[in-house]
TORNUMAR-92926 format. One record per residue: residue in one letter; x, z, y of N, C-alpha, C, O in turn; residue number from 1. Coordinates in steps of 0.2 Angstrom, whole numbers. Layout:
r;n_px;n_pz;n_py;ca_px;ca_pz;ca_py;c_px;c_pz;c_py;o_px;o_pz;o_py;k
A;X;Z;Y;X;Z;Y;X;Z;Y;X;Z;Y;NUM
...
END
This chain:
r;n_px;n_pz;n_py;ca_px;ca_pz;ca_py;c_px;c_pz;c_py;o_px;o_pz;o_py;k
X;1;185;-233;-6;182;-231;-4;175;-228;-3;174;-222;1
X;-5;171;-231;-6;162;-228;-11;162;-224;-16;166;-225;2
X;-12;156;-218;-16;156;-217;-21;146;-220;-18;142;-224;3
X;-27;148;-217;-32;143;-221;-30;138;-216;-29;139;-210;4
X;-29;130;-220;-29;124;-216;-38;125;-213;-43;128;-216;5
X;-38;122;-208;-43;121;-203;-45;115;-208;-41;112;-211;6
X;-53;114;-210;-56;110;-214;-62;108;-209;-67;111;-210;7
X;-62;101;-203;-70;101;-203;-74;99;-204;-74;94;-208;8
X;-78;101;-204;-86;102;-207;-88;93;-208;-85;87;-207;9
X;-93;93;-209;-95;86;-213;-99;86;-205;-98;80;-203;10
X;-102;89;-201;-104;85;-197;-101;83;-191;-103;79;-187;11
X;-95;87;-192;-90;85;-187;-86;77;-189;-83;73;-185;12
X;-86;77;-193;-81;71;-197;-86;64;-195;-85;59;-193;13
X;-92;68;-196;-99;61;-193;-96;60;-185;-95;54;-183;14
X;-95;66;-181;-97;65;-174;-90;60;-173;-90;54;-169;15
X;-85;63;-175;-76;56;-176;-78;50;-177;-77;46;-172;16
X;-80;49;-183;-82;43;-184;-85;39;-180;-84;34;-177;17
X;-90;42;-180;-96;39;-174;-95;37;-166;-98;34;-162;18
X;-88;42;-165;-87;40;-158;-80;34;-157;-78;31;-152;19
X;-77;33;-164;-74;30;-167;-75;24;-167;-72;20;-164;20
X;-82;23;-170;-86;16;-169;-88;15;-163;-88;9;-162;21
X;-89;17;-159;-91;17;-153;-84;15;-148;-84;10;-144;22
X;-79;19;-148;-73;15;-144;-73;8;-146;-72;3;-142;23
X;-73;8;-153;-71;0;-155;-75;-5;-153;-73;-10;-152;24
X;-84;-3;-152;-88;-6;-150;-87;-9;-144;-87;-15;-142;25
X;-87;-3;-141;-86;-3;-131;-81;-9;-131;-83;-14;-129;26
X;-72;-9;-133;-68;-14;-133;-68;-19;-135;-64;-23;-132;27
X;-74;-23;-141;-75;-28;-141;-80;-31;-137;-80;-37;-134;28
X;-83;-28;-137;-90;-29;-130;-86;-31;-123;-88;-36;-119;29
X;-82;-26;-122;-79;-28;-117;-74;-34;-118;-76;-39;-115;30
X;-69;-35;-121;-66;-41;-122;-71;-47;-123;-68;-53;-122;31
X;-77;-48;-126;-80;-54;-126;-82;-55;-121;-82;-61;-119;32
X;-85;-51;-115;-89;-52;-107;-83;-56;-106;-84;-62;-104;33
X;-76;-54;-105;-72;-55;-100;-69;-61;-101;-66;-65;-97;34
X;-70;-62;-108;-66;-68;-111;-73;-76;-109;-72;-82;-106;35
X;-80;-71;-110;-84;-77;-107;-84;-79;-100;-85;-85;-98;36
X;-83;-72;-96;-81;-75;-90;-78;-77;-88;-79;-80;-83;37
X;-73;-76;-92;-66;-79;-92;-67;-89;-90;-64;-93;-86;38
X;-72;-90;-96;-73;-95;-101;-77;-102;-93;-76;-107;-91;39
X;-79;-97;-92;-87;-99;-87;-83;-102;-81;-84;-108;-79;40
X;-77;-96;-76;-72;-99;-71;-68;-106;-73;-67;-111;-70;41
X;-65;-104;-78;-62;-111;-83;-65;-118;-79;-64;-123;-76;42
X;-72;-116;-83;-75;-124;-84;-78;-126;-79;-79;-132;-77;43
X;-80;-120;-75;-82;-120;-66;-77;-124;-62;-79;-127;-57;44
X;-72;-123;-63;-67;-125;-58;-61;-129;-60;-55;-128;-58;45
X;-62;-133;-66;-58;-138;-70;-63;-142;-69;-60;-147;-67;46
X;-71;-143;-68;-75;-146;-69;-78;-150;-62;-82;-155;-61;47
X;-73;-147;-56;-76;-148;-51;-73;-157;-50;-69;-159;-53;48
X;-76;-161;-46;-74;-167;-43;-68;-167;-42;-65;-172;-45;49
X;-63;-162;-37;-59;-162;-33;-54;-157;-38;-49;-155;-35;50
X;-54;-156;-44;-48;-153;-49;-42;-154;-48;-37;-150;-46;51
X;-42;-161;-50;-36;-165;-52;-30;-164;-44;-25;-162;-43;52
X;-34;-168;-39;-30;-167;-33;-27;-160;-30;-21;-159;-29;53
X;-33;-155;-31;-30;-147;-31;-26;-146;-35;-21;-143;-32;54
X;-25;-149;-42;-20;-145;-46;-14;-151;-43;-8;-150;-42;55
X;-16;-156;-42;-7;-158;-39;-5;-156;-32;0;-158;-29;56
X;-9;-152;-30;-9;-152;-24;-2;-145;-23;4;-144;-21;57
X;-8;-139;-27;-7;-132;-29;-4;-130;-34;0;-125;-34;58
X;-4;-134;-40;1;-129;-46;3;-133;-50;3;-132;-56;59
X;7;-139;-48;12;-142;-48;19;-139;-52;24;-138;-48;60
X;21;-138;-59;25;-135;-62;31;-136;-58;35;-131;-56;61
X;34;-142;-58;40;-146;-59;43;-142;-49;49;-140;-48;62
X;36;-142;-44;39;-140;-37;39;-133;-40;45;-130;-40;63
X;35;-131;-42;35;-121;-45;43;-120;-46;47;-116;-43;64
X;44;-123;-50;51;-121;-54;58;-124;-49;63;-122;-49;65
X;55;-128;-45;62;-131;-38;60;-127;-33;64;-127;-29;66
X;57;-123;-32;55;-118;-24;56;-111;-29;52;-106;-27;67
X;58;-110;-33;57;-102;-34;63;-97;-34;63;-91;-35;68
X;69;-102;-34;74;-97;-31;76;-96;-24;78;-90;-22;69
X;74;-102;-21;74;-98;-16;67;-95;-12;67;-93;-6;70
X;62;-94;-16;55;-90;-14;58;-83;-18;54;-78;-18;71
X;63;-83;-22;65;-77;-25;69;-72;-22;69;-66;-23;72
X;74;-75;-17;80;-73;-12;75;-72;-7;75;-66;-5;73
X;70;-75;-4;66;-72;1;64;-66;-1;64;-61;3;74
X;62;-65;-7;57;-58;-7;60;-54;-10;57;-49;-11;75
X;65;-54;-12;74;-48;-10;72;-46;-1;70;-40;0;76
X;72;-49;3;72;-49;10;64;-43;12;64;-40;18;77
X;59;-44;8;53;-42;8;56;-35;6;57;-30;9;78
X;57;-36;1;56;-28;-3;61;-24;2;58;-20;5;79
X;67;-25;4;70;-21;8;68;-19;14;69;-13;16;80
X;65;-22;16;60;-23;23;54;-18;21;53;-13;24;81
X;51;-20;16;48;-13;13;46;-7;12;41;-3;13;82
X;54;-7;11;55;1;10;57;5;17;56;11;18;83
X;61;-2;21;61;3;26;59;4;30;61;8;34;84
X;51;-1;33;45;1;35;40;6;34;37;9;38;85
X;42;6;26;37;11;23;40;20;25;36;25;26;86
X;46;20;24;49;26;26;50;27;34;50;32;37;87
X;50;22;38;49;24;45;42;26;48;41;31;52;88
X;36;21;46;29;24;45;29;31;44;26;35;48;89
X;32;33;38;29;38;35;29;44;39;25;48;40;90
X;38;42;44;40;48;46;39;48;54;40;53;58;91
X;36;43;55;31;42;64;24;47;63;22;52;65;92
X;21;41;57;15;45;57;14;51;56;8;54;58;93
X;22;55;52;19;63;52;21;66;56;18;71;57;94
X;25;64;61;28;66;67;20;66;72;19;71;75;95
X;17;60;73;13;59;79;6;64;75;2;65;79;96
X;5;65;70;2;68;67;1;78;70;-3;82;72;97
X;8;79;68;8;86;70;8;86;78;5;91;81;98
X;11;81;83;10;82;88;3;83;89;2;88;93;99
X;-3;80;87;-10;79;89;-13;87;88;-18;88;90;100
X;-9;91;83;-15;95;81;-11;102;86;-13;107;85;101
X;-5;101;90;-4;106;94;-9;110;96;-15;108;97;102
X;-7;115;97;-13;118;101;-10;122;108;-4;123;108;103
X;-13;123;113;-14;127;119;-13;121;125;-9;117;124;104
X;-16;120;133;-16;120;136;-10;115;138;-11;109;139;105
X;-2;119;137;3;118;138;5;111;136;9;107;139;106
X;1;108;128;3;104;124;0;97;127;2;91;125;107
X;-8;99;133;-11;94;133;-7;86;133;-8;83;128;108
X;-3;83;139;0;79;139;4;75;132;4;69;131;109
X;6;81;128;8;78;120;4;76;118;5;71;115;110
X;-5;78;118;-7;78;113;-10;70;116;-12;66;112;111
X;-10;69;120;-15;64;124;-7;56;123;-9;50;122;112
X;0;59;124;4;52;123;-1;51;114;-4;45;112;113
X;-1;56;109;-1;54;104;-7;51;102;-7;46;98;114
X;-12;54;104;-18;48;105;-19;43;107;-24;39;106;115
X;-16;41;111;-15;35;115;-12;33;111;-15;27;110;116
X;-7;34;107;-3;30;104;-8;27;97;-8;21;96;117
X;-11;31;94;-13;31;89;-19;24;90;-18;18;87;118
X;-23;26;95;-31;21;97;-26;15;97;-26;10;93;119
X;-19;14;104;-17;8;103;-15;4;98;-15;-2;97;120
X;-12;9;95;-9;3;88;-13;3;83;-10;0;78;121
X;-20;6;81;-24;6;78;-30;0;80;-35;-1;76;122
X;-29;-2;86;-34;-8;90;-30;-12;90;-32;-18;90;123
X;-24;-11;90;-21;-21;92;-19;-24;85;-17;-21;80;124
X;-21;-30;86;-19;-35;78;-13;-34;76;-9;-34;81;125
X;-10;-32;70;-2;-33;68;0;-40;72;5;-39;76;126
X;-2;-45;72;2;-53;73;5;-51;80;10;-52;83;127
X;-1;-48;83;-1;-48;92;5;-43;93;9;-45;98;128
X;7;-38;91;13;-35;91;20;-38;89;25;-38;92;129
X;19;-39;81;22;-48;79;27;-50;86;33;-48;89;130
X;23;-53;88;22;-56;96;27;-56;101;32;-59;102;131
X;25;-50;102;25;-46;108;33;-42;108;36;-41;113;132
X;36;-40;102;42;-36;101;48;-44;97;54;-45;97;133
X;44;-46;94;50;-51;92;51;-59;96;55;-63;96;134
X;45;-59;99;45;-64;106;46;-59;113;51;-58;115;135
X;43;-57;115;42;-55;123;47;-50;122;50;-48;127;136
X;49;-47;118;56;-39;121;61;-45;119;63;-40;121;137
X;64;-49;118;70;-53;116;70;-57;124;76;-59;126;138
X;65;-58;129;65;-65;133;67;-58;141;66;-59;146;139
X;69;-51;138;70;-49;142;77;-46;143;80;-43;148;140
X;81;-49;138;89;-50;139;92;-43;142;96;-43;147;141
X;89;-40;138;93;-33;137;100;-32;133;101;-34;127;142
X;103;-29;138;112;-27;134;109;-24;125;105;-20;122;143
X;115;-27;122;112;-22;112;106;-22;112;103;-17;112;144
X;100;-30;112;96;-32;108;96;-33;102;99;-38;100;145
X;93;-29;97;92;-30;92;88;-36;88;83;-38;90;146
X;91;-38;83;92;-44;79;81;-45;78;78;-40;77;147
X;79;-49;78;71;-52;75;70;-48;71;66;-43;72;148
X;74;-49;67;71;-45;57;70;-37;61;64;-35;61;149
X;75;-33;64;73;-28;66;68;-26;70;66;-21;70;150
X;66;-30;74;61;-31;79;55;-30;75;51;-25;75;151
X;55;-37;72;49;-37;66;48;-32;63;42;-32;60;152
X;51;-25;60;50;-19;57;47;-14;60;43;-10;60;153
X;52;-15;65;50;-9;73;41;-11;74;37;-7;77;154
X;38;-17;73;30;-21;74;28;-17;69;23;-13;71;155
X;30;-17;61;26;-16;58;27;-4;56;24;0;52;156
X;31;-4;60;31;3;58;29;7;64;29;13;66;157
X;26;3;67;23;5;75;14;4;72;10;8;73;158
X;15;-1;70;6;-2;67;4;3;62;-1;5;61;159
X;11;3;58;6;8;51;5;15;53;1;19;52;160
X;13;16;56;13;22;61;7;27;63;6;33;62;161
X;3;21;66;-5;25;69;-10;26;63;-12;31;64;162
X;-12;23;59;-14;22;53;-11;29;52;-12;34;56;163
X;-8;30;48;-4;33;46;-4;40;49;-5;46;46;164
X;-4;40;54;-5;48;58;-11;50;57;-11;56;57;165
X;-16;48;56;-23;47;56;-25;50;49;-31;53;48;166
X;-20;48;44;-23;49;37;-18;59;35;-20;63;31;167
X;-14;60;37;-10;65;42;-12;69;44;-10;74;42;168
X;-17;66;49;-19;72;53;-26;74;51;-29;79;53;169
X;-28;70;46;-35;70;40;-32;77;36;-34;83;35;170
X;-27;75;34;-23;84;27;-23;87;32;-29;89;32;171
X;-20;89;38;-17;95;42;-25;98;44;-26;105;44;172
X;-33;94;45;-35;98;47;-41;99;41;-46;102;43;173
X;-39;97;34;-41;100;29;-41;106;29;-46;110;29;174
X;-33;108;30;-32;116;27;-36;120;31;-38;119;36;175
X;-38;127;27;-45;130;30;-40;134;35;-34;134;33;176
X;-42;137;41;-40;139;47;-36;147;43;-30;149;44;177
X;-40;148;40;-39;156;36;-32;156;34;-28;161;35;178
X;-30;149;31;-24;151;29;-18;151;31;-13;154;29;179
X;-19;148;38;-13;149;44;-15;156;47;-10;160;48;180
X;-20;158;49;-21;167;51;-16;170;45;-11;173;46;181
X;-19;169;37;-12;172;35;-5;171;35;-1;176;34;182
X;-5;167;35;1;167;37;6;169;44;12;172;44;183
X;1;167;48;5;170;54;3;177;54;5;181;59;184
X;1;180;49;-1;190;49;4;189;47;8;189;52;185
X;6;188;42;13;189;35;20;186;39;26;185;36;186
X;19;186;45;26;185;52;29;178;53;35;176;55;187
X;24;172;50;29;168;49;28;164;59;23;166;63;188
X;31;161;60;30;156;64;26;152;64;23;152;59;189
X;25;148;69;19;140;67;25;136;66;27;138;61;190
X;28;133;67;34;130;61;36;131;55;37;126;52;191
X;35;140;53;37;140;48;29;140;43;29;139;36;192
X;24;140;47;18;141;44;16;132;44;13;129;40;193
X;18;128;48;15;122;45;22;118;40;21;113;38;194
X;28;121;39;32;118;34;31;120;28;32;116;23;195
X;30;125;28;29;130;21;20;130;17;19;130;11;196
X;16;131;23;10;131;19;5;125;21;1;124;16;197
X;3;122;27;0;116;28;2;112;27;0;110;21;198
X;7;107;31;13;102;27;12;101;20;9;95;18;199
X;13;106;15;11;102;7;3;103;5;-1;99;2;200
X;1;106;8;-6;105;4;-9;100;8;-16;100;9;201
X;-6;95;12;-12;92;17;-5;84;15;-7;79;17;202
X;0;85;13;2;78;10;0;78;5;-3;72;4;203
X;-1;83;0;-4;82;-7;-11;81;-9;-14;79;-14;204
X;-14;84;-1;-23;78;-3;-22;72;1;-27;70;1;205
X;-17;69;4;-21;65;9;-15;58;3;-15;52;4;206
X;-11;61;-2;-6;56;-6;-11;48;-6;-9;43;-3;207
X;-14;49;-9;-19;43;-13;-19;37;-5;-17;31;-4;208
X;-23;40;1;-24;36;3;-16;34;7;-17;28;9;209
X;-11;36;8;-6;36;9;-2;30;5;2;27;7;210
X;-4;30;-1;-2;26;-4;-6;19;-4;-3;14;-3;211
X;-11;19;-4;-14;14;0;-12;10;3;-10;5;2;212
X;-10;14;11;-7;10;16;-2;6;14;-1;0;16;213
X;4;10;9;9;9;9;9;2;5;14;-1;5;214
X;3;0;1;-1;-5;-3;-1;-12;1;2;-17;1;215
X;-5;-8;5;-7;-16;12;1;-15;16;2;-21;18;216
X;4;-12;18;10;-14;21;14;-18;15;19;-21;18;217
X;15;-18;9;18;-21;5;16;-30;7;20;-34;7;218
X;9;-31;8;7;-39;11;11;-40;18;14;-44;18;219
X;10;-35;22;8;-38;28;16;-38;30;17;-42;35;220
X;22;-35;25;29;-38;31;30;-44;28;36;-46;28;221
X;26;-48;25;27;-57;26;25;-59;31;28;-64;33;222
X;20;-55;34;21;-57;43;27;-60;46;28;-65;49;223
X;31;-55;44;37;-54;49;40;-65;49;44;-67;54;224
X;39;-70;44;41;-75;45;39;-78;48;42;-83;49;225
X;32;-76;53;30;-80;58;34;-79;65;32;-82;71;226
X;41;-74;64;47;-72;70;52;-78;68;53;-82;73;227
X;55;-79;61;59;-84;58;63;-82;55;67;-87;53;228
X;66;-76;51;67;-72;46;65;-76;38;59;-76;36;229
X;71;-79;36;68;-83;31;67;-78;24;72;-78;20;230
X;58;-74;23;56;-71;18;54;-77;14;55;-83;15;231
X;50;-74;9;48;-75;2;42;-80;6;42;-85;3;232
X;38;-80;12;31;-83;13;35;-90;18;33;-96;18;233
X;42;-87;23;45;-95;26;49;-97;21;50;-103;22;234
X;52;-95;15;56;-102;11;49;-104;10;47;-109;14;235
X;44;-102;5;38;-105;4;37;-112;8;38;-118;7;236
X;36;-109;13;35;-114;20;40;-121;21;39;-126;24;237
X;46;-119;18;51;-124;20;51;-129;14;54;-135;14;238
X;49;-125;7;50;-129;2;42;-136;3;42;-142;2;239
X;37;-132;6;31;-135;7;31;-143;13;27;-147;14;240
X;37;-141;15;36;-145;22;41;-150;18;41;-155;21;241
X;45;-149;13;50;-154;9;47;-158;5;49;-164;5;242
X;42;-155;1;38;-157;-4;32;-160;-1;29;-165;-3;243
X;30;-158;3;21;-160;7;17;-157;0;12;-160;-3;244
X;20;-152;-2;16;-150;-9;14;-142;-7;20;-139;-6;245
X;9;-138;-7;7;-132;-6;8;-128;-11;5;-122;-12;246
X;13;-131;-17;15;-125;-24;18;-119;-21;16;-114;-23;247
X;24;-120;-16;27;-114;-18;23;-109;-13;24;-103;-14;248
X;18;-110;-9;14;-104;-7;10;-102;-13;12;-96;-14;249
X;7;-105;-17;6;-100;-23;12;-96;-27;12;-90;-28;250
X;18;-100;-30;23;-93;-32;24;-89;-28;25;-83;-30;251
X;23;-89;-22;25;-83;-18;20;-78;-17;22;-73;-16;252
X;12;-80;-17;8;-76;-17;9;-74;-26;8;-68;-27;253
X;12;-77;-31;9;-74;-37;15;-68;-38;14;-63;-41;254
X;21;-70;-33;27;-62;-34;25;-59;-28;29;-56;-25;255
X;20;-60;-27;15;-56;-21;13;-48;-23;14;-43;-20;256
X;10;-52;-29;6;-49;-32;11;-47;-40;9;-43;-45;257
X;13;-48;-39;16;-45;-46;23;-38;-44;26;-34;-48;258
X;22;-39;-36;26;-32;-32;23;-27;-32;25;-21;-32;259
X;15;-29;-30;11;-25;-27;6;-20;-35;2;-16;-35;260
X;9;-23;-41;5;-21;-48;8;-13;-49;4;-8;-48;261
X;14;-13;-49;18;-6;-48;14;0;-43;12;5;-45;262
X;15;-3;-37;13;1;-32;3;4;-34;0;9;-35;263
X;2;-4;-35;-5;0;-34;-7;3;-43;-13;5;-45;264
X;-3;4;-46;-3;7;-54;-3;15;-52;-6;19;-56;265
X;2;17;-47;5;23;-46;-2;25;-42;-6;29;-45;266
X;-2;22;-36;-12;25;-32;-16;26;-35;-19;32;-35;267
X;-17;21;-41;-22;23;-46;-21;29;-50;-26;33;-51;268
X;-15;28;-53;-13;38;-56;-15;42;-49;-21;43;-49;269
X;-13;43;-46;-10;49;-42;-19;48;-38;-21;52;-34;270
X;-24;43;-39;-30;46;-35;-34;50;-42;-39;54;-41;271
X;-31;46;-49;-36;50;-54;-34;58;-56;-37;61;-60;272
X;-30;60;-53;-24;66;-55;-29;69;-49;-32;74;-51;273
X;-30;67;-42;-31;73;-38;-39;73;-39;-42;79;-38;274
X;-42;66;-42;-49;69;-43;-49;75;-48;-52;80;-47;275
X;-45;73;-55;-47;78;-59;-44;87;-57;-48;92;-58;276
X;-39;86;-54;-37;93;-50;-42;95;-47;-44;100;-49;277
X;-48;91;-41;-53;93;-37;-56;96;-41;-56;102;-40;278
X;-59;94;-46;-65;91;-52;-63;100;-55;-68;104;-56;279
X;-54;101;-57;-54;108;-60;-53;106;-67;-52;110;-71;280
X;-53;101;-69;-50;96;-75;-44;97;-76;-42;93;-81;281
END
């Protein structure tokens, strides 16, 4: 016994079709608005009095193409700095994270440095820290001072740090209370009860906004060239100050933005994956 090819039905075959035309419609529809608006900023701002001076001002090919190797060896300097801001953040904020949600008596004094810590670096300006660790800790000439660039990382992994515990201790106190009572029935420890059963399910809802931060910290260690670390934002600066021409601040904003397209591609999966898991999708 063969089985029968599946045949559908004639009103099925309408509903394909029909939804058929319909994506096609939505895509063209959608490519003409964008293309008009596209059309509309064009003429808006090619159209303006002050065009011509802007564009020699700002997008000057001949300086683009003379400032871009070394606005390219700067943001070498960026991405390293990056990653390992972004991995010391990670590993502060879940540290000062699990300290906060201690519990008993005995812990008050932990729990109170880490909120302290948190409200501080969650209120002060990145720049002002900036500041403060890559000017003021250097003018106190301590024996094995560490070099600017590290100062500047230790600014920026102290600032997301608090950020960062905050989004941390958001998952930790998702999980419902129930599931640490079972756990602590079933003999484990609160070590073994927050490595094993809080820990994953409270990085893997709080992932999205995590990624996030790790988004806006990807901008902000261009900060770090206002210490003197020549990144991707001071070559810019040095080519600008050679030229009297403000191009190479735009190529550096444009590999700004074309570092941060990756990053914010993965946020955008990993927040539509945990909607649809919520959702039961």
């Amino acid at each position: 016994m063969t089985l029968r090819e599946h045949v559908p039905s004639e009103a099925q075959v309408r509903r394909t079709a029909y939804r058929r035309r319909q994506t096609v419609y939505s895509v063209l529809v959608a490519a003409s608005s964008t293309a008009a608006l596209g059309m509309l900023l064009v003429i808006a701002v090619t159209g303006a009095p002050g065009w011509d001076r802007v564009r020699q001002s700002f997008l000057d090919p001949a300086i683009a193409r003379d400032a871009l190797p070394a606005v390219l060896s700067g943001l070498w300097l960026n991405v390293r700095l990056l990653v390992c801001c972004a991995a010391g953040a990670l590993v502060l904020g879940l540290v000062i994270s699990v300290l906060r949600t201690l519990r008993g008596p005995i812990f008050f004094p932990v729990r109170a440095l880490a909120a302290g810590y948190t409200y501080t670096f969650r209120g002060l300006p990145l720049i002002i820290v900036l500041y403060l660790l890559t000017l003021g800790v250097p003018g106190l000439r301590l024996q094995g001072m560490p070099p600017v660039l590290v100062l500047g990382g230790l600014a920026l992994v102290l600032t997301y740090g608090g950020y960062l515990a905050e989004v941390f201790r958001a998952g930790i106190e998702s999980v419902h209370p129930s599931q640490l009572a079972a756990a602590r029935s079933l003999g484990l420890t609160y070590r073994q009860t927050m490595r094993h059963v809080v820990l994953p399910q409270a990085v893997r809802r709080v992932a999205p906004p995590l990624l996030n931060d790790v988004v806006a910290l990807q901008k902000d260690v261009g900060l770090v060239s206002l210490a003197g670390p020549i990144d991707a934002v001071r070559a810019a600066q040095i080519a600008t100050a050679q030229s009297f021409n403000y191009t190479p601040y735009i190529v550096a904003g444009v590999l700004f933005v074309l570092l941060a397209i990756p990053l914010i591609a993965v946020t955008d999966w990993v927040t539509l994956r945990a909607a649809r898991r919520q959702s039961g999708g």
